[in-house]
MARBA-3410 file (N, C-alpha, C, O; in Angstrom, 1 decimal):
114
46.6,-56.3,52.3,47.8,-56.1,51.5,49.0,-56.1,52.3,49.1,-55.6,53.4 ~ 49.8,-56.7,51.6,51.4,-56.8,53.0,52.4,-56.6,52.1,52.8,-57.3,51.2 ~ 52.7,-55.1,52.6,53.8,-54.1,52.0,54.9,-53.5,53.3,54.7,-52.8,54.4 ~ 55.7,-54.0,52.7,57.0,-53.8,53.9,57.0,-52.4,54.0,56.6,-51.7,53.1 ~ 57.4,-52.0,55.5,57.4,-50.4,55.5,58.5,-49.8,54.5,58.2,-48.9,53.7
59.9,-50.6,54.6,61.0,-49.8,53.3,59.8,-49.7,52.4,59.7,-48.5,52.2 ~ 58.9,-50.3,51.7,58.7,-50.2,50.0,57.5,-49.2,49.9,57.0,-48.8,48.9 ~ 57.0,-48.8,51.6,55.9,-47.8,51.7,56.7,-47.0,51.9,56.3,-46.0,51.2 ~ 57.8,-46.6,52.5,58.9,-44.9,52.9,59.6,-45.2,51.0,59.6,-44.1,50.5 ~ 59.9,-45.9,50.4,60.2,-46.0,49.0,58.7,-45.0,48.5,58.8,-43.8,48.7
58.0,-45.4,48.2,57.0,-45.0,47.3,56.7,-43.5,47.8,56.6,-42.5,47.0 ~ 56.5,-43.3,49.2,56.4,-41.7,49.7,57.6,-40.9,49.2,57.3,-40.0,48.4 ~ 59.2,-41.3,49.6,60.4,-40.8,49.0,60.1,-40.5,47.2,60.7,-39.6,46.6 ~ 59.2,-41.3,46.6,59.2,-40.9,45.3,57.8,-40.4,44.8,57.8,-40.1,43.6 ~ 56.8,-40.1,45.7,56.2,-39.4,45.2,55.9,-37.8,46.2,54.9,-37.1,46.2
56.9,-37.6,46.7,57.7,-36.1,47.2,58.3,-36.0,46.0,57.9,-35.2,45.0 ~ 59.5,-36.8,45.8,60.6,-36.1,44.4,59.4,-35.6,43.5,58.9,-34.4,43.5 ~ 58.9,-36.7,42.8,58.1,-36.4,41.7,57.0,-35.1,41.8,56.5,-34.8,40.7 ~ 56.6,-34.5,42.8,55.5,-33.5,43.7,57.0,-32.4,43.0,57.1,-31.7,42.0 ~ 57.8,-32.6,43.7,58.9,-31.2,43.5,59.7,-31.2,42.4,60.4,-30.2,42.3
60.0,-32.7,40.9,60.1,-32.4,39.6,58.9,-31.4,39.1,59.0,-30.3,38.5 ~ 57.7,-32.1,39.6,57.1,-31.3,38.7,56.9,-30.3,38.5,56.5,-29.9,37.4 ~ 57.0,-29.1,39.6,57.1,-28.0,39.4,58.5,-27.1,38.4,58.7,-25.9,38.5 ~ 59.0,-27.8,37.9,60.1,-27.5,37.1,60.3,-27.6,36.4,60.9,-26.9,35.6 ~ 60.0,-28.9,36.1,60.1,-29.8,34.5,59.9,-29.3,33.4,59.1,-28.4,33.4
60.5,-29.5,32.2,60.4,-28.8,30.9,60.8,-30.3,30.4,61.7,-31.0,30.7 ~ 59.4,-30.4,29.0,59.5,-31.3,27.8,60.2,-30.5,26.8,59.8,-29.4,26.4 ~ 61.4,-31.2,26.2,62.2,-31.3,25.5,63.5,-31.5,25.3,64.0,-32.1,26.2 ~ 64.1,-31.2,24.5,65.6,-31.5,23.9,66.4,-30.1,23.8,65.8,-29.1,23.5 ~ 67.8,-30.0,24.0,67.9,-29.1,24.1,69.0,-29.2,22.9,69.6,-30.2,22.6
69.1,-27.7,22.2,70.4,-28.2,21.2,71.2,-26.7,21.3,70.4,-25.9,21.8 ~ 72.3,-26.2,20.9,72.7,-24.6,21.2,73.2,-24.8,19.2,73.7,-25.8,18.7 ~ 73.0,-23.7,18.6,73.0,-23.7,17.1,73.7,-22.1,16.9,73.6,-21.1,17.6 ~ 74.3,-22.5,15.9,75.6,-20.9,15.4,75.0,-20.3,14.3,74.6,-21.1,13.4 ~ 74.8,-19.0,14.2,74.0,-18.6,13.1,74.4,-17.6,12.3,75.1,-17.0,13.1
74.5,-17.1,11.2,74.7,-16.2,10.5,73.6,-14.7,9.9,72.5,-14.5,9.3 ~ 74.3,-14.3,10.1,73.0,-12.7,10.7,72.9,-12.6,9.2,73.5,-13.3,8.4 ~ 72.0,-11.6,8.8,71.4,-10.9,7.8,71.6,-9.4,7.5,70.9,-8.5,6.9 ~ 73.3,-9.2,8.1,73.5,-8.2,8.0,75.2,-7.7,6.6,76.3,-8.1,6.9 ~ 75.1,-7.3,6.0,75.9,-7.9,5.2,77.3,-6.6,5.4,77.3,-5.4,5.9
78.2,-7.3,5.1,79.6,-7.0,6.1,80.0,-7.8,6.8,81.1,-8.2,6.8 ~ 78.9,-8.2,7.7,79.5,-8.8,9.0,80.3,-10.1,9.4,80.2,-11.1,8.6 ~ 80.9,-10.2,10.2,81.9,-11.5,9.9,81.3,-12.4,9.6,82.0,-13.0,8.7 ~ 80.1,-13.2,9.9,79.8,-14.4,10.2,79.2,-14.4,8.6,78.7,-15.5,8.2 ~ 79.4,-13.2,7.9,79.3,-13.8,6.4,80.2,-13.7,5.7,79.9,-13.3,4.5
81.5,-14.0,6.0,82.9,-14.1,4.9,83.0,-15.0,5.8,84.1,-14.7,6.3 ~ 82.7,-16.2,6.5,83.4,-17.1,6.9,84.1,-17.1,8.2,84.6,-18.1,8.7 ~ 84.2,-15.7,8.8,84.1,-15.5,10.0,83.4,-16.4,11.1,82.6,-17.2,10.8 ~ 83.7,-16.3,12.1,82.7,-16.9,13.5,81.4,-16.6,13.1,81.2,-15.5,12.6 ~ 80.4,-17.6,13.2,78.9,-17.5,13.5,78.3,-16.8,14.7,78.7,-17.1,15.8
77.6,-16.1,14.6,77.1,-15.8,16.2,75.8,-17.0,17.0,74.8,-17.7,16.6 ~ 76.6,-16.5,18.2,75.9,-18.1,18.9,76.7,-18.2,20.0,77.4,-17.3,20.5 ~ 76.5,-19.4,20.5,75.8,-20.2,20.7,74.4,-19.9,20.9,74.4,-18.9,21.6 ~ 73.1,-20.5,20.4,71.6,-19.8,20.7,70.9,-21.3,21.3,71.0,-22.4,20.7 ~ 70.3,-21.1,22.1,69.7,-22.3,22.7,68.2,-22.3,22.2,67.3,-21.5,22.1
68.3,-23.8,22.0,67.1,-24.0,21.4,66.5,-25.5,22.0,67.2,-26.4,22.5 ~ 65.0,-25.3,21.9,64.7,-26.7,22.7,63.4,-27.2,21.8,62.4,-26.5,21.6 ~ 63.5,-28.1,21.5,63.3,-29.0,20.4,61.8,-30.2,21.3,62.0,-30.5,22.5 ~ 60.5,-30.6,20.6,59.9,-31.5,21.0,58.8,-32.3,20.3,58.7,-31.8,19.2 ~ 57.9,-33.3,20.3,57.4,-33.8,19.6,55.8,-33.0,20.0,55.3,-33.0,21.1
55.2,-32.4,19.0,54.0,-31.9,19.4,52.8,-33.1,19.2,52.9,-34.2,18.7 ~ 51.8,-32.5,19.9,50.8,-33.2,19.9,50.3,-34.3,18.6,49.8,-35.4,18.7 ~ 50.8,-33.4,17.4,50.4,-34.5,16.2,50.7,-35.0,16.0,50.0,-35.9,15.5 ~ 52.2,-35.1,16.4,53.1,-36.0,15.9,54.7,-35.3,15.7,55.8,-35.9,16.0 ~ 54.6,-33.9,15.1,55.7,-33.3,14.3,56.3,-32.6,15.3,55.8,-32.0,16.3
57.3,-32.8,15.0,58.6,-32.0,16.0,58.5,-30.3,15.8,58.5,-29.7,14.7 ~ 58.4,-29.8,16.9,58.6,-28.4,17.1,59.4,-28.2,18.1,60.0,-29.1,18.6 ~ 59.4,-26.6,18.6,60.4,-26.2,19.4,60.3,-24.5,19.3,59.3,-23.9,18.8 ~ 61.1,-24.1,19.7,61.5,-22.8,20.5,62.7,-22.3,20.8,63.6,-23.0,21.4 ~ 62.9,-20.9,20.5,64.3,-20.8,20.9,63.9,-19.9,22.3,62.9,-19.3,22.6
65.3,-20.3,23.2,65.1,-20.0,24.6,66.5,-18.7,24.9,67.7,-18.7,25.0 ~ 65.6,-17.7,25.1,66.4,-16.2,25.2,67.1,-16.6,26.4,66.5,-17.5,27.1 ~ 68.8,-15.9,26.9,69.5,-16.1,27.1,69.1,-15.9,28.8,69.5,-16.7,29.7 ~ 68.2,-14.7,28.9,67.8,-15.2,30.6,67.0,-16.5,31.0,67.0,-16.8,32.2 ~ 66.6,-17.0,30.4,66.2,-18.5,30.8,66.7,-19.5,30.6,66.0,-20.5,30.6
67.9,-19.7,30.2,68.7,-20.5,30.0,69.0,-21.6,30.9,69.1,-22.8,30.6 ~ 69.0,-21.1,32.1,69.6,-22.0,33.4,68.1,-22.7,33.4,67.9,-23.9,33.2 ~ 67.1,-21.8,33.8,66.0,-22.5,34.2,65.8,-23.8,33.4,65.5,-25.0,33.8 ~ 66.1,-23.1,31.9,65.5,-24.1,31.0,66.3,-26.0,31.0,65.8,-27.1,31.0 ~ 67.8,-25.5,31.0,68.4,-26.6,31.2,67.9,-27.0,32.6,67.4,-28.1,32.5
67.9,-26.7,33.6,67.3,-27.1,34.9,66.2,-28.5,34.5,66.2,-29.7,34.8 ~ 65.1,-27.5,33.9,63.8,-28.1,33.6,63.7,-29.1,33.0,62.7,-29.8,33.0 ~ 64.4,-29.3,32.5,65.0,-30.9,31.4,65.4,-31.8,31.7,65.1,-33.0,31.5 ~ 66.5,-31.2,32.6,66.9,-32.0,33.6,66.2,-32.9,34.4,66.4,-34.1,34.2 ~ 65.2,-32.3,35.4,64.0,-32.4,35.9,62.9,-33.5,35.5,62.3,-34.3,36.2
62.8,-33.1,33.8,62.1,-33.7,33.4,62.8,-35.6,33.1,62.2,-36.6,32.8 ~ 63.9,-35.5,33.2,64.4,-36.4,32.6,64.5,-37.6,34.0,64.7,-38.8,33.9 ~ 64.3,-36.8,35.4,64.2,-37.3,36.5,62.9,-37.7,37.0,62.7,-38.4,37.9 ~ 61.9,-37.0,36.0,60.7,-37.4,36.8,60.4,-38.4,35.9,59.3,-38.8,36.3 ~ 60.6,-39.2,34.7,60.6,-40.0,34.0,60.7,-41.1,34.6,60.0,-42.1,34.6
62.0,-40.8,35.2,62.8,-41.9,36.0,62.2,-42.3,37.3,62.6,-43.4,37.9 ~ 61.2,-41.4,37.9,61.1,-41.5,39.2,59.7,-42.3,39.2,59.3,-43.0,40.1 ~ 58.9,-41.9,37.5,57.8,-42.8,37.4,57.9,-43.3,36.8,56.7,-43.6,36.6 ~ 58.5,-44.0,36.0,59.0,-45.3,35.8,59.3,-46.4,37.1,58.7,-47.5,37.1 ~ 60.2,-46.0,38.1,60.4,-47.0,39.0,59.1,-46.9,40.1,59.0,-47.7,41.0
58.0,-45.7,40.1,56.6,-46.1,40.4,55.9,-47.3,40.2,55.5,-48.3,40.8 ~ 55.9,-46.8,38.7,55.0,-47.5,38.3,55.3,-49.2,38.0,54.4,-50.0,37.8 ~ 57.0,-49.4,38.0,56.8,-50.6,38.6,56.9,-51.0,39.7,57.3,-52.2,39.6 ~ 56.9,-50.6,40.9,56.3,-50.6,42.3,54.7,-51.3,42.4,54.0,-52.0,43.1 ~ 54.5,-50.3,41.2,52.4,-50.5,41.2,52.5,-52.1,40.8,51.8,-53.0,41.1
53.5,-51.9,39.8,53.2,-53.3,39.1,53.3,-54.7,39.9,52.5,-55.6,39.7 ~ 54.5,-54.6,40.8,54.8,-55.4,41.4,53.4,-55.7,42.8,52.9,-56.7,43.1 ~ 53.2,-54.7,43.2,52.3,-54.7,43.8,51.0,-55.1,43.8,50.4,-55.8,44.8 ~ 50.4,-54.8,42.7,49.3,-55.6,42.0,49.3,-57.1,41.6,48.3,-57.7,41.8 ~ 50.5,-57.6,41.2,50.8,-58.9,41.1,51.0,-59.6,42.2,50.9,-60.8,42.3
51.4,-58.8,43.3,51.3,-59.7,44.7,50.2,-59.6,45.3,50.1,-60.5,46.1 ~ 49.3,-58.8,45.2,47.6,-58.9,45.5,47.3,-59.9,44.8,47.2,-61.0,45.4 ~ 47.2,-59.8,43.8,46.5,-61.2,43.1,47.6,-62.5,43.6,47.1,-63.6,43.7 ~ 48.5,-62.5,43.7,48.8,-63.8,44.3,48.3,-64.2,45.8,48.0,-65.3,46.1 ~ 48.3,-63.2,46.6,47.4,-64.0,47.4,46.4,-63.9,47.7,46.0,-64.4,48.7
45.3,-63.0,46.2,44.6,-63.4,46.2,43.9,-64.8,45.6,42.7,-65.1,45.8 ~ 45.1,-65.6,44.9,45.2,-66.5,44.7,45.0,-68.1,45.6,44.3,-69.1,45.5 ~ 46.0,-67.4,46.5,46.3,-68.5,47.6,45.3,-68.6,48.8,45.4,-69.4,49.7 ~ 44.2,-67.6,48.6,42.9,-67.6,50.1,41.7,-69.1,49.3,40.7,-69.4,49.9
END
């Protein structure tokens, strides 16, 4: 197999990042929503301010159907963090996996040419 050292320190460089996304990563979407309490008087039901912003993180479950979760205000950072993360390790195996691709295709080409 004849793989340039850049595209072997490439592939190590990305599968460290991806080793240290993953410990962070969070699947989903995030959205922050304004809400109106259940308490009656209170401003947010004469038209008043809503209370909020409430973070909420949204995703596609196993069946198919969208679920989610609301995310209490101490994990907030982590959570946006984790999304983050996730939206990097997507990225990081994506440009893997076509690495693999390219790679495979140059095996068989010369396995072609013997």
């Amino acid at each position: 197999m004849s793989q340039s050292t850049g595209s072997a320190a490439q592939r190590r460089r990305l599968q460290s990042q991806i080793a240290r996304l993953a410990e962070i990563a969070i699947f989903g979407t995030l959205s922050e929503t304004y809400r109106t309490c259940g308490r009656a008087g209170c401003h947010c039901q004469s038209g008043g301010p809503k209370h909020g912003p409430h973070l909420q993180i949204s995703y596609r479950g196993e069946k198919g159907k969208t679920t989610g979760y609301y995310v209490p205000k101490e994990a907030e950072a982590a959570t946006r963090e984790g999304v983050v993360a996730w939206q990097k390790l997507q990225s990081c195996l994506r440009e893997l996996a076509e690495m693999n691709k390219e790679r495979n295709l140059q095996q068989a080409r010369e396995g072609d040419a013997s």
